[in-house]
GUGUSE-767737 format. One record per residue (C-alpha): residue in three letters; x, y, z. Coordinates in steps of 0.05 Angstrom, whole numbers, plus 5000, padded with zeros to 4 digits. Each point is the difference from the previous one (the first is absolute). Layout:
N
ALAXYZ/...
This chain:
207
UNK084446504146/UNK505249664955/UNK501850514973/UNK501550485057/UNK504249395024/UNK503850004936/UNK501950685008/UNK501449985074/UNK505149424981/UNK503150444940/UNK500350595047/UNK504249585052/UNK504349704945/UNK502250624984/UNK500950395063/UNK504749315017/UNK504350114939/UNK500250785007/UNK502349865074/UNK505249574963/UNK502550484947/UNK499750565057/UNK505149525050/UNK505149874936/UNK500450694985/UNK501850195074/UNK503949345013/UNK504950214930/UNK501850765031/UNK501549755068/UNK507749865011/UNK502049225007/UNK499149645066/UNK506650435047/UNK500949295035/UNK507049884965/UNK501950785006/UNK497350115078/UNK505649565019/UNK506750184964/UNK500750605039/UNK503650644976/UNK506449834949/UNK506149925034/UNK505450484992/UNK506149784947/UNK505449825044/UNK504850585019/UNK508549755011/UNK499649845074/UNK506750435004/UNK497250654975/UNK499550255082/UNK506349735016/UNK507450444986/UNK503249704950/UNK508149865017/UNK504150514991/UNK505149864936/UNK507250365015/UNK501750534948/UNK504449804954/UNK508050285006/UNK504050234941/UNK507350125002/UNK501850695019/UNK507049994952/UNK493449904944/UNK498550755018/UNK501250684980/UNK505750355021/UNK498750765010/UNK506350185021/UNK506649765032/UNK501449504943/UNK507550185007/UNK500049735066/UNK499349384980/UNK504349454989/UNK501649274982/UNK500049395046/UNK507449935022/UNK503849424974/UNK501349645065/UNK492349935006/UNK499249784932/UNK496349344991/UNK497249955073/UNK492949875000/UNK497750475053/UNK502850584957/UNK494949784954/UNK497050734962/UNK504650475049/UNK497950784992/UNK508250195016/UNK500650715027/UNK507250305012/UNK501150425065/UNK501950624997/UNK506350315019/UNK498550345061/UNK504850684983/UNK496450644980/UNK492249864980/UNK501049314983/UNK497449705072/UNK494249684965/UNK497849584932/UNK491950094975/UNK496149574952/UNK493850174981/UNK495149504968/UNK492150164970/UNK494449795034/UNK493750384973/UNK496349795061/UNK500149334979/UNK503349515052/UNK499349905073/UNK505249755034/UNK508049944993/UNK504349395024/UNK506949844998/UNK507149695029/UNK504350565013/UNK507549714982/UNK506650395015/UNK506849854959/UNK506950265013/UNK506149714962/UNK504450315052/UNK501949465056/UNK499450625049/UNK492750324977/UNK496949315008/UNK497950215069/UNK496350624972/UNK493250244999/UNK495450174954/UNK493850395012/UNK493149974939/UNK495250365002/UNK493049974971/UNK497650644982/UNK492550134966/UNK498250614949/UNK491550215005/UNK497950514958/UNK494050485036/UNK494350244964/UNK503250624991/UNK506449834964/UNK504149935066/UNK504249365013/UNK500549705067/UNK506549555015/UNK499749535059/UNK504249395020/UNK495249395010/UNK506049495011/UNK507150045029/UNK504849505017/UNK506650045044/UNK505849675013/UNK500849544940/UNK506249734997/UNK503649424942/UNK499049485055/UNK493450195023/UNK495650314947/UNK492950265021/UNK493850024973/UNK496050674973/UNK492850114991/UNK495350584988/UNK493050244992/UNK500050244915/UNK491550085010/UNK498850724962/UNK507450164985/UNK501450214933/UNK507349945007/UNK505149495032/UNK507050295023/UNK505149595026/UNK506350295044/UNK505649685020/UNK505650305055/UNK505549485003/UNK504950115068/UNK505949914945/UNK501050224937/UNK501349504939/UNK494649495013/UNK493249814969/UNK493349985036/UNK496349364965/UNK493049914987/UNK496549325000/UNK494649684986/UNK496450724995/UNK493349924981/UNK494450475007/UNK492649845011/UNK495150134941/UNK493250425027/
């Protein structure tokens, strides 16, 4: 009887450390206690700029000069600033073109600048100047005429900007659409011959 009890009690001793070794085996595979993850939730996007949706302000394009240009043709019809304006700030840069003589086929002056597609918009101050007491009344006329060149080798020419009745007491402004224009000409129809049409502050908008 002893003994049987002796064995019963080894036989219990080790079933109780089996079950032990058995529950530390399990417990080391099974992941850590998910109490700390279960409540942090999915990860938070990095922040985006708050802007991103928004438009962001249009900058103006930048203007260049349009005397800094190419000249194509008409180059001969220009001219220098005359003396009596010499020195006077709002003649600052002038692009001086002389009118024409209005006999024969001389009714009109062209100057022809490059664009290459390249600017958008033309501005200037359209300036008259007769030296004769009696032409200071006249009129000058400028047009703003644009050069495309089609796909097929053609070249449209269509005036985007006109200005009238200009006159040394009352000069006018000129503006016109350059978008898609691969060439610039300027013409000038003075009411008398003798004068200069003159340019200023002609700047042209960079696409």
């Amino acid at each position: 009887m002893a003994v049987a009890v002796t064995v019963l009690g080894v036989l219990l001793a080790a079933a109780a450390l089996a079950r032990d070794v058995f529950d530390w085996r399990v417990g080391s595979g099974a992941p850590a206690a998910t109490a700390s993850t279960a409540g942090a939730g999915p990860a938070k996007p990095s922040a985006v700029n708050p802007d991103a949706g928004t438009s962001p302000s249009t900058a103006p394009s930048p203007s260049v000069r349009l005397d800094t240009l190419a000249v194509e043709a008409g180059a001969a019809s220009l001219g220098k600033l005359p003396r009596q304006l010499d020195g006077r700030p709002e003649y600052d840069r002038p692009i001086v073109i002389g009118c024409p003589t209005n006999s024969g086929a001389d009714k009109q002056r062209d100057v022809t600048y490059r664009l290459q597609r390249r600017y958008l918009d033309l501005t200037s101050t359209v300036r008259p100047f007769f030296s004769s007491p009696d032409d200071r009344d006249g009129i000058v006329l400028v047009y703003a005429q644009v050069a495309i060149r089609q796909a097929d080798g053609t070249i449209t020419r269509v005036t985007r900007g006109q200005q009238f009745d200009a006159r040394m007491d009352n000069p006018q402004k000129l503006a016109a659409d350059l978008e898609g224009a691969d060439e610039l000409t300027l013409r000038v129809q003075c009411q008398y011959p003798g004068g200069s049409v003159i340019l200023t502050d002609a700047t042209v908008s960079a696409a």
